[in-house]
C-alpha positions as CSV (number, residue, x, y, z in Angstrom):
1,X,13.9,0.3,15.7
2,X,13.5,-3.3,16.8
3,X,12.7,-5.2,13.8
4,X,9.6,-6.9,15.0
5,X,8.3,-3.5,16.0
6,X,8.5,-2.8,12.3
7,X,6.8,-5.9,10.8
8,X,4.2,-5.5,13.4
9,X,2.8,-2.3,13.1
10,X,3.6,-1.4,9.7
11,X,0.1,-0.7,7.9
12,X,-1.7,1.0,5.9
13,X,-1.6,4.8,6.9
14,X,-3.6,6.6,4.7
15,X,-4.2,9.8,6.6
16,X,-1.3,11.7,6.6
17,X,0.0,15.2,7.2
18,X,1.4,17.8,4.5
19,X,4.6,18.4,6.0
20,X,7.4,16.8,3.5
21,X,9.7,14.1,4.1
22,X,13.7,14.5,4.1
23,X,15.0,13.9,1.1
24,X,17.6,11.6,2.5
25,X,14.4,9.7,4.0
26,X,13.0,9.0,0.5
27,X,16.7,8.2,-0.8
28,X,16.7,5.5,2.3
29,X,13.3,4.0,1.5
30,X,14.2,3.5,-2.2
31,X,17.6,2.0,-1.3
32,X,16.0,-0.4,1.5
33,X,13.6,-1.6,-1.7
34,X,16.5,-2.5,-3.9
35,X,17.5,-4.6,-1.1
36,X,14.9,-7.1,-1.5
37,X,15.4,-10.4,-2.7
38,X,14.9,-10.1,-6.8
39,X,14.3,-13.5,-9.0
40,X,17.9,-14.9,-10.6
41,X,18.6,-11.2,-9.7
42,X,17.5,-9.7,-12.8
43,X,15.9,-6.7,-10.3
44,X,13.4,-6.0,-13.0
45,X,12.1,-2.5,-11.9
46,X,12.0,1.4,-11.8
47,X,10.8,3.6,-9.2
48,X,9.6,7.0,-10.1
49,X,9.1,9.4,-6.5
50,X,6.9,11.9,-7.3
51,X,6.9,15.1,-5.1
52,X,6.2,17.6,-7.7
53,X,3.2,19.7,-7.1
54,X,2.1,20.0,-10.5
55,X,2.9,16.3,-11.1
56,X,0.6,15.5,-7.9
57,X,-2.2,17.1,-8.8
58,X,-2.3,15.5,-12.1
59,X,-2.0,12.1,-10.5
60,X,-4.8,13.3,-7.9
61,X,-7.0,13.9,-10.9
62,X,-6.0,10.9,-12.6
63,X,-6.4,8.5,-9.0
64,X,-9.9,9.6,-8.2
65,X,-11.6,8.8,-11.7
66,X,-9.6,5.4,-11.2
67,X,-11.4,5.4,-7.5
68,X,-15.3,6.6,-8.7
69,X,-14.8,3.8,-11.6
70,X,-13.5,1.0,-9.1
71,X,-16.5,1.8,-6.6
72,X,-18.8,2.3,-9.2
73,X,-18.4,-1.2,-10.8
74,X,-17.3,-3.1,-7.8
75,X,-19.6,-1.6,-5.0
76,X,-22.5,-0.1,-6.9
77,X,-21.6,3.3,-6.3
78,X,-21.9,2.7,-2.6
79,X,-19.3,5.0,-1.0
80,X,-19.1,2.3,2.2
81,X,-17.5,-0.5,0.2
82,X,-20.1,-2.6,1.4
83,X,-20.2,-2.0,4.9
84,X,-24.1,-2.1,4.6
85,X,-24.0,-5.6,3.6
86,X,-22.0,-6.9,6.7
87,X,-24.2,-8.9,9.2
88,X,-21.3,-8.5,12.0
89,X,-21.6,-5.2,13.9
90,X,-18.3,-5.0,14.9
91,X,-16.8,-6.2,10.8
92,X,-19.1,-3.5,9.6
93,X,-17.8,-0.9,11.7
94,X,-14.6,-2.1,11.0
95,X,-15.0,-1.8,6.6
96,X,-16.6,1.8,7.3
97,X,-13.5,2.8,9.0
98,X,-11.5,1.7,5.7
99,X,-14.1,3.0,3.6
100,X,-13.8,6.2,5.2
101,X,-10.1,6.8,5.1
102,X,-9.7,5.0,1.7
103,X,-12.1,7.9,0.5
104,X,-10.1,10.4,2.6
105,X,-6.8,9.1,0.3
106,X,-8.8,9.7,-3.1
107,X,-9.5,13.1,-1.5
108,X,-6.9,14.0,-0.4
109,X,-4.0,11.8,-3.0
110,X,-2.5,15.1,-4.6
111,X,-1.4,16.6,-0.8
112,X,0.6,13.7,0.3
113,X,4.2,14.6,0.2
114,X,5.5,11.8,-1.7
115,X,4.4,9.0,-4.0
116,X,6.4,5.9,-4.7
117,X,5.5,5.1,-8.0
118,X,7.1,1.1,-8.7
119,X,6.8,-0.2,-11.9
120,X,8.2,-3.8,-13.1
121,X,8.7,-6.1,-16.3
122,X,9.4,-9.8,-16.6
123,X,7.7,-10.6,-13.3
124,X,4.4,-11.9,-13.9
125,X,3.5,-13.3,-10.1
126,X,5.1,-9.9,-8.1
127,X,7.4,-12.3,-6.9
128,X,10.6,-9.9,-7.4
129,X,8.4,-7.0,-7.2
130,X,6.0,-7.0,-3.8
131,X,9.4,-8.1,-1.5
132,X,11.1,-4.8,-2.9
133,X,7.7,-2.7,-1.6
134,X,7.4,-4.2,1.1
135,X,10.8,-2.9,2.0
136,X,10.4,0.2,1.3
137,X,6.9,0.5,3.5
138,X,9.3,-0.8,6.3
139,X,12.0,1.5,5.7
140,X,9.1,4.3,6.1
141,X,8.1,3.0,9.2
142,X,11.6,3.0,10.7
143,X,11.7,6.5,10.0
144,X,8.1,7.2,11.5
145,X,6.9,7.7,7.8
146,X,3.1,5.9,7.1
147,X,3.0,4.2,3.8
148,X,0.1,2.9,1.9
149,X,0.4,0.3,-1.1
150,X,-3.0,1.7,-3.4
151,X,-3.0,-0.6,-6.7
152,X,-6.2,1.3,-8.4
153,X,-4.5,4.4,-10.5
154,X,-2.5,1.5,-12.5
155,X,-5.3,-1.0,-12.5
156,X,-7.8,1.7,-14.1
157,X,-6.1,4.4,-15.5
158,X,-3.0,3.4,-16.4
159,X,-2.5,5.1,-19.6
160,X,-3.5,8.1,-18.1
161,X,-0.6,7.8,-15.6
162,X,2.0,6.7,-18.1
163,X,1.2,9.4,-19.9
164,X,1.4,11.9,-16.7
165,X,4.9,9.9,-16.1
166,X,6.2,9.9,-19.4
167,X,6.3,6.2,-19.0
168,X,7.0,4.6,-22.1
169,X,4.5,2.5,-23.8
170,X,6.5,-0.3,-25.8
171,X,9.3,-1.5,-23.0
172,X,7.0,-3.9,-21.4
173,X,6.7,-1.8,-18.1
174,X,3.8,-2.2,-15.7
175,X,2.5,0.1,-12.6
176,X,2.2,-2.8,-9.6
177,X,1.6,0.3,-6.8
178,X,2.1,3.7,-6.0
179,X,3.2,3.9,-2.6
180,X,1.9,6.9,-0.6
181,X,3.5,8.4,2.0
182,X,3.6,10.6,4.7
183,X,3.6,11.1,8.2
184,X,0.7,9.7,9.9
185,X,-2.0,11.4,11.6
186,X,-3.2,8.6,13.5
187,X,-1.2,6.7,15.9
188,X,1.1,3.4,15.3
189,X,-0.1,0.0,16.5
190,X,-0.4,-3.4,15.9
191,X,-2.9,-4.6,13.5
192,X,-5.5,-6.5,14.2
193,X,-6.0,-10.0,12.3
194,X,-7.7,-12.7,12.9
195,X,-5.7,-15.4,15.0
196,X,-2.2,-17.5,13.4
197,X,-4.2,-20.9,14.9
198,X,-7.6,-19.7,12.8
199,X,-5.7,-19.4,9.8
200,X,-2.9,-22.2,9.8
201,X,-2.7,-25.9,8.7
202,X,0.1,-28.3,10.2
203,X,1.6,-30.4,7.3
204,X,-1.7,-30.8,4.9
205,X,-4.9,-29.3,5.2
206,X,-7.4,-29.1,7.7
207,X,-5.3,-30.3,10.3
208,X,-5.2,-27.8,12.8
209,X,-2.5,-26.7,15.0
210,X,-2.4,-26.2,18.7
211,X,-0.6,-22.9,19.0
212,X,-3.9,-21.0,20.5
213,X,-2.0,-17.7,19.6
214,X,-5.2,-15.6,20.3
215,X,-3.1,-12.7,21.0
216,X,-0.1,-11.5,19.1
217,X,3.5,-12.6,20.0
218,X,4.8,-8.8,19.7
219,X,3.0,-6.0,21.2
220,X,4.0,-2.2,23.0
């Protein structure tokens, strides 16, 4: 796969099917994540691949009361993540789409074939950390395998999923992500973001370029 068609059109896929994923697919995305550029090299992390039934379902459990408490205290309750509140037609339509498949993931978190779980220590930016995910999300995609980076499980319910893991408490170990993953039931394309010329500065801020890049400089 050409290696722009990766970085372009590697997103989050969060409806998946139930059909596994080689296990020599799974060894390639965790070896691709190792790869990743690691700060003086002290490659500060563990990766747990969870494909265990049993083990999912407990995670499941564990994600979705992480999920009702993060859209309980950050949305109200409201199941659209705020969709109601956006003015734009087409932005609203746009956050009930992600609502709507986030909600299908909490659903659905136990059936996905595999979970990534990455954990690090002695990286308190991500620095080290997010490069080594982002590797293994693009080693997916080279193997038509849809990846999603979800952050709440370890942000709200952590000690519920170290104790699921049998992670232990006192080594200074953190959950950044788990990394679901599985093939996709929608369709690969590029992502659409709001223009490199909206969003960049040329050598100090608020001077704008000229690039005019209203459409991406990769696309099928």
């Amino acid at each position: 796969m050409d290696v722009f068609e990766a970085l372009y059109t590697t997103r989050a896929m969060r409806r998946v099917s139930e059909e596994k994923i080689p296990e020599e697919i799974i060894q390639q995305m965790v070896d691709a994540a190792i790869r990743a550029p690691s700060g003086s090299n002290r490659q500060g992390w563990k990766f747990i691949v969870v494909t265990d039934e049993t083990v999912k379902n407990q995670l499941g459990d564990a994600y979705r009361d992480a999920w009702s408490y993060y859209i309980k205290e950050f949305y109200g309750n409201n199941a659209d993540m705020g969709a109601s509140q956006v003015v734009d037609t087409e932005k609203q339509d746009q956050v009930v789409r992600i609502s709507n498949s986030a909600t299908w993931l909490a659903e659905n978190y136990h059936k996905v074939p595999a979970l990534f779980v990455v954990l690090s220590r002695n990286d308190p930016t991500g620095s080290s950390i997010y490069p080594a995910i982002w590797n293994l999300m693009l080693a997916g995609r080279a193997h038509n395998v849809g990846t999603c980076l979800t952050t709440v499980l370890g942000m709200f319910n952590s000690e519920k999923a170290f104790k699921i893991l049998n992670i232990p408490a006192d080594k200074g170990w953190q959950i950044n992500a788990i990394i679901t993953a599985g093939y996709p039931l929608g369709k690969w394309d590029v992502a659409k973001r709001t223009p490199v010329n909206e969003v960049t500065y040329l050598n100090s801020w608020g001077n704008e370029t000229n690039w005019n890049l209203d459409e991406p400089l990769w696309s099928y």
